[in-house]
Each structure stands twice: as structure tokens, then as C-alpha cells.
C-alpha positions as a Markdown table, in Angstrom:
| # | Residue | x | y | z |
|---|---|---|---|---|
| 1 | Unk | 32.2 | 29.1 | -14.4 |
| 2 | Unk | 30.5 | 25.6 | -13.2 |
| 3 | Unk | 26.7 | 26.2 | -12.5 |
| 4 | Unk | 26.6 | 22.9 | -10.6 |
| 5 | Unk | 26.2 | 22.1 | -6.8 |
| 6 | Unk | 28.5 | 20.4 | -4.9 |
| 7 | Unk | 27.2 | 16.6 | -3.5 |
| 8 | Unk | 27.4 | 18.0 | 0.0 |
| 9 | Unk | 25.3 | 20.9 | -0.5 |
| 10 | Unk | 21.8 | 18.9 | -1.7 |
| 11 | Unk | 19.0 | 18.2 | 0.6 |
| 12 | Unk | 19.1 | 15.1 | 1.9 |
| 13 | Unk | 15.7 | 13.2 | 1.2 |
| 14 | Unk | 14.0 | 12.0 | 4.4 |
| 15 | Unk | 14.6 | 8.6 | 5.8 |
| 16 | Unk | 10.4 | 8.0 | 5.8 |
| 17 | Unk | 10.0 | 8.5 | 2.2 |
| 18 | Unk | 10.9 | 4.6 | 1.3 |
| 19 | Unk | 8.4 | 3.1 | 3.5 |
| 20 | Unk | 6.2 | 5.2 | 3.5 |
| 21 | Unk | 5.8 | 4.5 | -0.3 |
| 22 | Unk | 6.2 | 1.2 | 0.5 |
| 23 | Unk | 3.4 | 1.1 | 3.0 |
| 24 | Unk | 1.1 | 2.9 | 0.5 |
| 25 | Unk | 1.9 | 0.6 | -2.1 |
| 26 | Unk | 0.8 | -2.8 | 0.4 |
| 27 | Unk | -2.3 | -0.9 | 0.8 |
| 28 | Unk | -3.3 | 0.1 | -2.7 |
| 29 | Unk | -2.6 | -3.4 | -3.5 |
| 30 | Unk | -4.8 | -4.6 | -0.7 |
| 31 | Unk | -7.2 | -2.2 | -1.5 |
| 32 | Unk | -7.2 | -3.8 | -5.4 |
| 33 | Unk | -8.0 | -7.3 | -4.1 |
| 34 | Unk | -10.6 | -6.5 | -1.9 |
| 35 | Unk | -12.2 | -4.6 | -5.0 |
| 36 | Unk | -11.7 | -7.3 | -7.1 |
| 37 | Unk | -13.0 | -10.1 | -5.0 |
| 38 | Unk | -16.0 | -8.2 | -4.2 |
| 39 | Unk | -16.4 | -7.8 | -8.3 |
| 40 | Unk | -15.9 | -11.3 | -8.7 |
| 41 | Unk | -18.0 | -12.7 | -5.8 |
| 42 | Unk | -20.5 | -10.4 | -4.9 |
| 43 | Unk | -21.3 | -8.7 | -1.7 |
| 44 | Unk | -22.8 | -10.8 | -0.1 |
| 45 | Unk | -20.5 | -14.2 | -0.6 |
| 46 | Unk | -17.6 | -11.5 | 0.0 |
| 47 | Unk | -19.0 | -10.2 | 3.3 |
| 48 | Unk | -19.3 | -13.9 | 4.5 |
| 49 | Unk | -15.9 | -15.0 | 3.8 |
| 50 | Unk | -14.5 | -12.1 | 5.9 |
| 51 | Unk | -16.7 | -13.6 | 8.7 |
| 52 | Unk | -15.2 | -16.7 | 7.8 |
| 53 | Unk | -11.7 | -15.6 | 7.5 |
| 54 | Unk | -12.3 | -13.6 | 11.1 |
| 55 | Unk | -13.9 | -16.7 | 12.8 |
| 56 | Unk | -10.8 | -18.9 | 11.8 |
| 57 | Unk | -8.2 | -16.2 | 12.9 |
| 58 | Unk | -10.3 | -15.8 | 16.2 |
């Protein structure tokens, strides 16, 4: 006797799942820059190129 499912019968995962991983992933990475630029930089040099970066998108 076959213990195994037939294709049809398995939960379908949901459609969110990819970017939703996706999205976290951009974020962690984003999250992993800023870190690092502040390590690198400083607080205070970092803080003012935000402003900077900010002031030339405005």
C-alpha cells in the first residue's frame, strides 16, 4: 500500500510568501548598509550625509 499523497491533495503555499521574503531580504540588506556606513563613518558624518542625500532628492 503507497503511503504517499497525491499532487492534488497538498496545500498550496500562499502566493505572498515570494515577496514577502523578497521584501524582507531588500530590507535586511538595507538595514546592513546603513549599519555599516555608520561603523565606517561615524555618527555624525553619517547623519550629515542623509541630510545631504535628502536635500538633493528634495
Amino acid at each position: 500500500m503507497s503511503t504517499n499523497m497525491p499532487a492534488s491533495d497538498l496545500p498550496d503555499a500562499p502566493v505572498w510568501t515570494r515577496p514577502l521574503v523578497l521584501v524582507g531580504g531588500v530590507l535586511g540588506l538595507l538595514a546592513a548598509g546603513t549599519l555599516a556606513l555608520w561603523a565606517h563613518f561615524g555618527t555624525a558624518v553619517f547623519y550629515e550625509m542623509v541630510l545631504a542625500g535628502l536635500a538633493a532628492c528634495l
